[in-house]
C-alpha positions, 0 to 999 in steps of 0.5 A, a space after each residue: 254214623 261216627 262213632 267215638 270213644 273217650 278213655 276215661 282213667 280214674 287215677 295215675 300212678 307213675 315213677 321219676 327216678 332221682 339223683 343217688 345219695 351216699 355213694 361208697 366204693 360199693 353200695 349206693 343209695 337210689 332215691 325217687 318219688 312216686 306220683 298218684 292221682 288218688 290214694 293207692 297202694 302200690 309196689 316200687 323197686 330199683 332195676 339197676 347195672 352196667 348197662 341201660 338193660 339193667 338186670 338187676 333189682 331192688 326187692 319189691 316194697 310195697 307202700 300206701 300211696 298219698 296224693 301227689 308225690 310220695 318220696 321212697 328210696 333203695 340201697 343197693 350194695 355188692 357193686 364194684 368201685 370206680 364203676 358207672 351204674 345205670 338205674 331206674 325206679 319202677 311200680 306196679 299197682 298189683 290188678 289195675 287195668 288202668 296202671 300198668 308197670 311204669 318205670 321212670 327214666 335212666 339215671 347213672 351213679 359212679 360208685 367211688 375208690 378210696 373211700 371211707 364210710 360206714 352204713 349199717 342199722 342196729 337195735 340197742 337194749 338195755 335203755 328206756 326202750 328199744 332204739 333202732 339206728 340207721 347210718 350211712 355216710 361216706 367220704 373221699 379220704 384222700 381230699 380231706 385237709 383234716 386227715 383220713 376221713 375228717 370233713 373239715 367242716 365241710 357239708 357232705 351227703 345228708 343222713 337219716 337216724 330213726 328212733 323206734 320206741 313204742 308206737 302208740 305207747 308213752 314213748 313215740 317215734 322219733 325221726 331226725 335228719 341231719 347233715 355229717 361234718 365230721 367223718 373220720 375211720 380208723 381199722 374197724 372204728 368210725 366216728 361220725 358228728 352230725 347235727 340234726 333236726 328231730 320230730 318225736 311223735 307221742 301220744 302226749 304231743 308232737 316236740 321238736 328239737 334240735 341236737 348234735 351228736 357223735 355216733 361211734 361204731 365198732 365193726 365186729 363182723 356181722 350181727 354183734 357189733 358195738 355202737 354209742 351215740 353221744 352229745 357232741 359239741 362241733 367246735 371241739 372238732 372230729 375226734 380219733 377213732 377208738 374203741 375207748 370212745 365207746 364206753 361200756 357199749 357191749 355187743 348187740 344186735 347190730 351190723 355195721 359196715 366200716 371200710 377204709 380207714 
């Protein structure tokens, strides 16, 4: 007698590491997607270094998976400029027989030298609401036309701003995404034009829109630094950095993180 034995998974769940997005002198942005058969809910990180055996990792994030792919992302800093970085994005779906830890393939990053840049995420008071903004973007200085720091017109790496008011409330969330044309630093002041897309979700209806701004930021050292956003019209091109350009911004619950310049 012949016996046989078929194995049957009831679902997959799998990692594809990506291409890095905003790369500075010392952080990277990793990006991947997580693929699933089914709807799940799994953990993913970012095992990065010098060489292929890494040794060094994201923090562990967990997420509610929908069929197919489901795009995530990793920031990692602290690295060293003009250096060759491997990476790979891995998951683990905690007490599955079925989907064990998977780790996708090896990718590399070559963080930058002379770059100008500013990242960071900060949360403004005193408005209707609160508003959470995230910012990353970096440059080579020394290949721009315009001056230090000018994209002159050029489309660089894409950002993402996120707008947090109440969720389930009047206000929405709001989420935009958008491309950096204009990029300049000055000491501890960066500006930074973008148009972008945005998509608000509110209890009323969905809106969509379209809206070019210019965010501002001054770098104060941790967790008190100053920004605005402001309505900006491309044509009348990338302004200079100064700390006049914020108004009456005071300190708040910010950190950004501005360097070259």
């Amino acid at each position: 007698m012949l016996l046989s034995a078929v194995l049957v998974l009831s679902g997959c769940v799998f990692s594809q590491t990506g291409d890095p997005h905003v790369v500075t002198d010392d952080t990277a942005l990793l990006t991947g997607t997580v693929q699933s058969t089914q709807a799940d809910h799994t953990e993913y990180w970012f095992e990065y270094g010098v060489a292929t055996d890494y040794g060094t990792e994201t923090a562990h994030t967990g997420i509610d998976l929908v069929v197919g792919a489901n795009p995530v992302s990793g920031s990692v800093d602290g690295l060293t400029a003009a250096t060759t970085y491997h990476y790979r994005l891995c998951n683990d779906v905690p007490g599955s027989a079925t989907n064990p830890p998977f780790c996708g393939e090896d990718q590399s990053v070559t963080t930058g030298s002379g770059r100008v840049s500013v990242r960071g995420a900060g949360t403004r008071h005193g408005e209707l609401f609160p508003l959470l903004f995230s910012f990353s973007q970096s440059i080579n200085a020394t290949a721009d036309r315009g001056g230090v720091g000018y994209v002159d017109g050029t489309v660089n790496d894409n950002s993402v701003a996120t707008f947090l008011g109440s969720p389930g409330g009047t206000v929405g969330v709001t989420t935009g995404q958008g491309v950096v044309v204009c990029l300049r630093v000055r000491g501890n002041v960066a500006v930074a034009g973008y148009t972008a897309s945005y998509v608000t979700i509110a209890p009323t209806g969905n809106t969509t829109g379209q809206a070019s701004h210019l965010f501002v930021v001054e770098d104060k050292g941790p967790n008190h630094d100053r920004y605005a956003i402001r309505s900006w019209i491309p044509a009348d091109g990338c302004p200079e950095p100064t700390s006049a350009l914020l108004g009456t911004a005071t300190d708040d619950s910010a950190d950004f993180v501005v360097r070259g310049g």
